[in-house]
N, C-alpha and C positions, 0 to 999 in steps of 0.2 A: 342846518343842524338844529334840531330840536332844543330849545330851551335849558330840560332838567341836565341834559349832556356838558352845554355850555357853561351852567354855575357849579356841575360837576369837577371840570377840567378846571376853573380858575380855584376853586377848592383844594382841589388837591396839589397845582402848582404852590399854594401857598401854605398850605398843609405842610408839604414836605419840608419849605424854608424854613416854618417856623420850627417844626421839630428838628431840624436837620440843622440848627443850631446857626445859620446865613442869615434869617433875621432876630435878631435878639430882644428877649422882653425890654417892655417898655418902649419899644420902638413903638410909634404911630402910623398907620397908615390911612389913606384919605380914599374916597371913592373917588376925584378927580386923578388922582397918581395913578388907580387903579385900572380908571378906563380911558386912559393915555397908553397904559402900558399894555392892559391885554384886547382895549380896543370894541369892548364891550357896554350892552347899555348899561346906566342905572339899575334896571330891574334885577337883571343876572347880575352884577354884583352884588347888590345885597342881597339876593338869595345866597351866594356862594360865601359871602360874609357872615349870615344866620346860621350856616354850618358849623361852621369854624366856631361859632360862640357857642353853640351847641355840644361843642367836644370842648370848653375851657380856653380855646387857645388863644382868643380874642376877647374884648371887651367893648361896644359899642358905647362911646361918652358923648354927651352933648358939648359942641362947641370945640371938641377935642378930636374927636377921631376912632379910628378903631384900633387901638390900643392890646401889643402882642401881650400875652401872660405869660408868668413863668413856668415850667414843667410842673411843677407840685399842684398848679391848678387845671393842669389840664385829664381829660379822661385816658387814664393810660392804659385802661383796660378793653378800651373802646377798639375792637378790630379794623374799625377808619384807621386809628391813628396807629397802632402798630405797625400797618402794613404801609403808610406813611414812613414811619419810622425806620423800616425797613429797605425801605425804598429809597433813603435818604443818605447823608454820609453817618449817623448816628448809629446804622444798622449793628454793628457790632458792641455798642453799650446795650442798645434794645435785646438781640439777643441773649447776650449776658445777663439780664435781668431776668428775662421772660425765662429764659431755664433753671434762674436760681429759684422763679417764684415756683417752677415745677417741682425743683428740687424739696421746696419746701413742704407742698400741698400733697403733689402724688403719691407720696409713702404712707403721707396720713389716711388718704382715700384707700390705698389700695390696704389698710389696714384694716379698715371700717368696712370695705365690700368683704374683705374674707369673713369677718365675724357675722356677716349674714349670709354668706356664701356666694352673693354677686346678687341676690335676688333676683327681679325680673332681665337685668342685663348679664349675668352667669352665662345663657347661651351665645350671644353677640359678642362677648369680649371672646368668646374662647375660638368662635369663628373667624374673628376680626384676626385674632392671632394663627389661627390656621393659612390665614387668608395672605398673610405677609410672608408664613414661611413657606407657601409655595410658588410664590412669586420672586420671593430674594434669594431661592436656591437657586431659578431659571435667571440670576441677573436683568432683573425686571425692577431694582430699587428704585431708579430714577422714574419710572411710568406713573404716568395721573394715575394709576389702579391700585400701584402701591402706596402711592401719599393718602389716598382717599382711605384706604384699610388702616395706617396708621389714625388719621385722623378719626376714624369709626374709633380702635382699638381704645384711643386715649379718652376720646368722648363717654363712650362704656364706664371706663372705668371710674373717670367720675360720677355717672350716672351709680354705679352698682355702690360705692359709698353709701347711698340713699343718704347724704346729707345736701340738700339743695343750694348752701351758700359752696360747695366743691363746684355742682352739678353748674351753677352759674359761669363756672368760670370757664366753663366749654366751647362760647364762640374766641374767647380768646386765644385758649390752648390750639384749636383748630385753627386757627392763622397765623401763630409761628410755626407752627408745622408745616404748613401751605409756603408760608414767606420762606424760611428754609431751604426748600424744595426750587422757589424760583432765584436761590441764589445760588442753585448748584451744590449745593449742601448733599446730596442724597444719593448717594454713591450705587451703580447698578447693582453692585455685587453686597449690600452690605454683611457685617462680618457675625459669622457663624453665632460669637458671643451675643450681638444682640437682637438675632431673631431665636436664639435659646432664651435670653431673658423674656422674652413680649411672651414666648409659649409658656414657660414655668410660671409668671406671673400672670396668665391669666388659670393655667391650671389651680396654682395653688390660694386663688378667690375663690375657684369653684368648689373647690375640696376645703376649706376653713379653714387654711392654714395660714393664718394672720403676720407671724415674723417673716417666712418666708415672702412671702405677697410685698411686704413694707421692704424688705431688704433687696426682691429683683427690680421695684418699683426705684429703690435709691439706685441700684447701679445703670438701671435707664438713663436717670436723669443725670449721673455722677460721669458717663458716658458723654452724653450731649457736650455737658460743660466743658469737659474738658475738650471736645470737640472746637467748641469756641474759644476757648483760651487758646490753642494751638492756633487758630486760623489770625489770633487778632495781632496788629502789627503786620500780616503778608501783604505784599502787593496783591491789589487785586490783580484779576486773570484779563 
């Protein structure tokens, strides 16, 4: 097995503890613990260790160790660590979050694309949204075709803001939407109301209608949430 593979997998095993709240800041870990445990050289450790500092979650000290951080220092926007998080037992505080920050941002965006009318992303978002409602009328929610059209849809829409700290936040938005999808989240048949909201919201960016745009933009995201406050506390499946 190739190398980058190997400090991949020990990465991400320890990725997920650290975000998944199993090992706790300020714990230390040592590359002798490490490759006892996953049996690996020196070298792929600390490459799979340089990641992890890479995203905040770690700190390499002399004489000390590599030393977990707390969440406030790690990159939480980083689509590694989401989908980490996602992956982890934390998944439903992650969720919660990642749709409040939508909740917060997307009405803004989608307020800012109607006052220019979508600009160069006006054709893309209104496709993207043609594109989900012909696919979730045939019971086609749960397919790679439809997450991938959501995913275009919401990307768009940041795009068409034309404010680039929105447009940033697009590998993020596109990997709770992805992690969503592979938790089962994404129902084949979704409901009437919210592939009307994704059509009206992208019509009325194309057409400059600003309240409107901000207000299907909040019942998207006011939708999601409450999607995840229902699901939190169920047994999983």
């Amino acid at each position: 097995m190739p190398a980058p593979v190997l400090h991949s997998e020990v990465a991400r095993a320890l990725g997920e503890e650290i975000v998944g709240g199993v090992v706790p800041a300020g714990h230390v870990l040592t590359l002798a613990g490490l490759e006892e445990r996953f049996s690996r050289s020196r070298t792929v450790l600390r490459e799979a260790v340089r990641v992890l500092e890479s995203l905040g979650l770690v700190v390499s000290k002399r004489r000390v160790g590599v030393v977990v951080q707390p969440p406030e220092a790690w990159s939480v926007l980083s689509p590694q660590v989401i989908a980490w998080r996602l992956g982890s037992g934390a998944r439903e505080e992650q969720l919660r979050s990642l749709t409040q920050l939508r909740r917060a941002i997307e009405p803004n965006a989608a307020r800012a694309a109607a006052a220019r009318r979508g600009g160069d992303a006006a054709g893309p978002l209104l496709e993207a949204a043609e594109r989900l409602q012909a696919l979730g009328e045939r019971g086609e929610g749960a397919t790679e075709a439809y997450i991938e059209a959501d995913v275009a849809f919401h990307a768009q829409l940041l795009r068409a803001s034309g404010n680039e700290m929105f447009a940033a936040l697009e590998p993020s938005i596109s990997e709770v939407l992805r992690g969503r999808a592979r938790l089962g989240r994404n129902p084949a048949w979704p409901t009437p109301r919210s592939l009307d909201h994704h059509r009206e919201l992208a019509r009325a960016v194309a057409e400059g209608r600003a309240e409107e745009a901000e207000a299907m933009a909040r019942a998207i995201a006011g939708d999601v949430l409450r999607e995840v406050a229902g699901h939190e506390g169920s047994p999983e499946d």
